[in-house]
Structure formats: C-alpha cells, structure tokens
C-alpha positions as CSV (number, residue, x, y, z in Angstrom):
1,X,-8.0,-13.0,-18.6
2,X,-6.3,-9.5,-17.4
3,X,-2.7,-8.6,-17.1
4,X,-1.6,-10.4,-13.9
5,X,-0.7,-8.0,-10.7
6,X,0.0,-9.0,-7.1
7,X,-1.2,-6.3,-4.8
8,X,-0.5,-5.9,-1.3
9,X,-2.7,-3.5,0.2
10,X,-1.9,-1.8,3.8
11,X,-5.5,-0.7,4.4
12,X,-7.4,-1.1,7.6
13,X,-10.7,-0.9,5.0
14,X,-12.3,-4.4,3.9
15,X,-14.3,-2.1,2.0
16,X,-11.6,0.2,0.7
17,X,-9.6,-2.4,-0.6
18,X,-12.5,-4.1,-2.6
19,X,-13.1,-1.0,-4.2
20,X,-9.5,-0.7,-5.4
21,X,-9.4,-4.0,-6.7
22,X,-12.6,-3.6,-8.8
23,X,-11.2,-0.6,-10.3
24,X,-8.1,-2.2,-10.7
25,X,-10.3,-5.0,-12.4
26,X,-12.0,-2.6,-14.6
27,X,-8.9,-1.3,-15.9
28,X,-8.3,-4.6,-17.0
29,X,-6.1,-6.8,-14.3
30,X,-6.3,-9.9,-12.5
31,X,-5.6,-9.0,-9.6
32,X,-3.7,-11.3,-6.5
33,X,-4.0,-9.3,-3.6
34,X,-3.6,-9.2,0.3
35,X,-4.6,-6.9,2.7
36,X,-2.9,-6.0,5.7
37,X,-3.9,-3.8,8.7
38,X,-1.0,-4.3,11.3
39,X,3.0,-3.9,11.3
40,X,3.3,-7.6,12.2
41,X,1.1,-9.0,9.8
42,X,3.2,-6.7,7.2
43,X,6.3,-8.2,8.3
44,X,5.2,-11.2,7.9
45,X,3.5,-10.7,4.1
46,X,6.7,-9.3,3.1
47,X,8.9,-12.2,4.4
48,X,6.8,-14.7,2.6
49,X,5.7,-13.3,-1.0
50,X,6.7,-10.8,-4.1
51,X,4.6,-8.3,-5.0
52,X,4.8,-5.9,-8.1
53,X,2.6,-2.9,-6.3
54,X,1.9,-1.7,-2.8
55,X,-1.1,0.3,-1.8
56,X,-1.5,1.9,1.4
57,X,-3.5,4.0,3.0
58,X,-1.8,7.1,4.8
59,X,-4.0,7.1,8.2
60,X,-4.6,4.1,10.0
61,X,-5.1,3.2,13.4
62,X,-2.3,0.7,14.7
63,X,0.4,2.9,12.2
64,X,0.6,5.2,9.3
65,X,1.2,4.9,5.8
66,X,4.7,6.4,6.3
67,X,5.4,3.8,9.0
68,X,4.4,1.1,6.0
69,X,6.7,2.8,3.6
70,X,9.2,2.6,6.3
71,X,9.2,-1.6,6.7
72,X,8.5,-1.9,2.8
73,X,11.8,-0.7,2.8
74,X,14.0,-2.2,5.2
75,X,12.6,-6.0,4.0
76,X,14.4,-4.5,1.0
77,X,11.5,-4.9,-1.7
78,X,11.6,-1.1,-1.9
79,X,13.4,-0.5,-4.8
80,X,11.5,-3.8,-6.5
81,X,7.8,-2.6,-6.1
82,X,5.7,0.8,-7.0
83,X,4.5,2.1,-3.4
84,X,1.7,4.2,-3.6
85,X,0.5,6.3,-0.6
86,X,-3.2,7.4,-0.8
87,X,-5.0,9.5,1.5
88,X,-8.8,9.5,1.8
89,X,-9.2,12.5,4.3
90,X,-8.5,15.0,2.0
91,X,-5.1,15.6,4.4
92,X,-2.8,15.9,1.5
93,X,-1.4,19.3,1.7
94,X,-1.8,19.2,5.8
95,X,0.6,15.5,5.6
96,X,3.3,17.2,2.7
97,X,6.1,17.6,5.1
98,X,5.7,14.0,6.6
99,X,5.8,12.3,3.0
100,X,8.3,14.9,1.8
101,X,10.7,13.9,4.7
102,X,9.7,10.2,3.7
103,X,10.8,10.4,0.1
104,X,7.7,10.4,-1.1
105,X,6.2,12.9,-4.1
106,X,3.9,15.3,-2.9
C-alpha cells in the first residue's frame, strides 16, 4: 500500500485528472481524490473534507485556476494544503503577471 494523499483536483478533464493520479500512483501513493469543475461544487468540497494537496488547472471554462486559488483561500485551508497551478496550454509566461499578482511562483 502507498503513502496515503487526499487530492482535490480543480480540473474540468476526466481525463486529465486520471492521468495525474496514475502518475501520482506510480510515484508510489494511494491516492483519495475528487475532482471538481465548478466554484459551487468547490465550495462545497472544501466545506465538507481536508485535503493535504490541491491541483488545478489554470484555464477552465466556468473559472480559472486563479479564481480556485482565490476560494481555496478564503475557506481558510490555504495555509494547510500545497496548491499547485498547472497549465497545459503552454501559457505560462503569457499568464505570469496574473499568478504573480495571485501570489503564486512563476
């Protein structure tokens, strides 16, 4: 059995998110995951369970990864959690001003 992680995942990818948890697999965790896609249904995963990591996407269609970031912190889990903001469209340099003025690294 793998080192036990709960994962919340703000991806609007089914596909996307089963990839990250096979990798996550492979690098040798057992993985408890959820995946949300809307502000609402974040809300609500935040009000009703702990998680040690949060992955999210940074371009999504109902809100963006900085919007995520945003709500991760007011439920106040922020400072309890690693949030990690990925970007699969290769927009990173185009998007460093929006994570900069989010506090995130570039």
């Amino acid at each position: 059995m793998g080192v036990p992680l709960r994962v919340l995942f703000i991806e609007d990818s089914e596909d996307d998110t089963a990839l990250l948890v096979r990798e996550l697999k492979r690098a040798g965790y057992e993985t408890d995951y959820k995946r949300v896609d809307t502000p609402n249904s974040l809300k609500a995963v935040l009000a009703a369970g702990e998680w040690d990591l949060v992955i999210s996407d940074f371009s999504m269609p109902l809100f963006s990864g900085t919007d995520a970031l945003k709500l991760v912190r007011d439920d106040g889990i922020g400072r309890a959690v690693h949030f990690r903001l990925r970007d699969d469209g290769g927009g990173n340099r185009r998007r460093r001003p929006e994570r900069r003025s989010a506090g995130l690294p570039d």
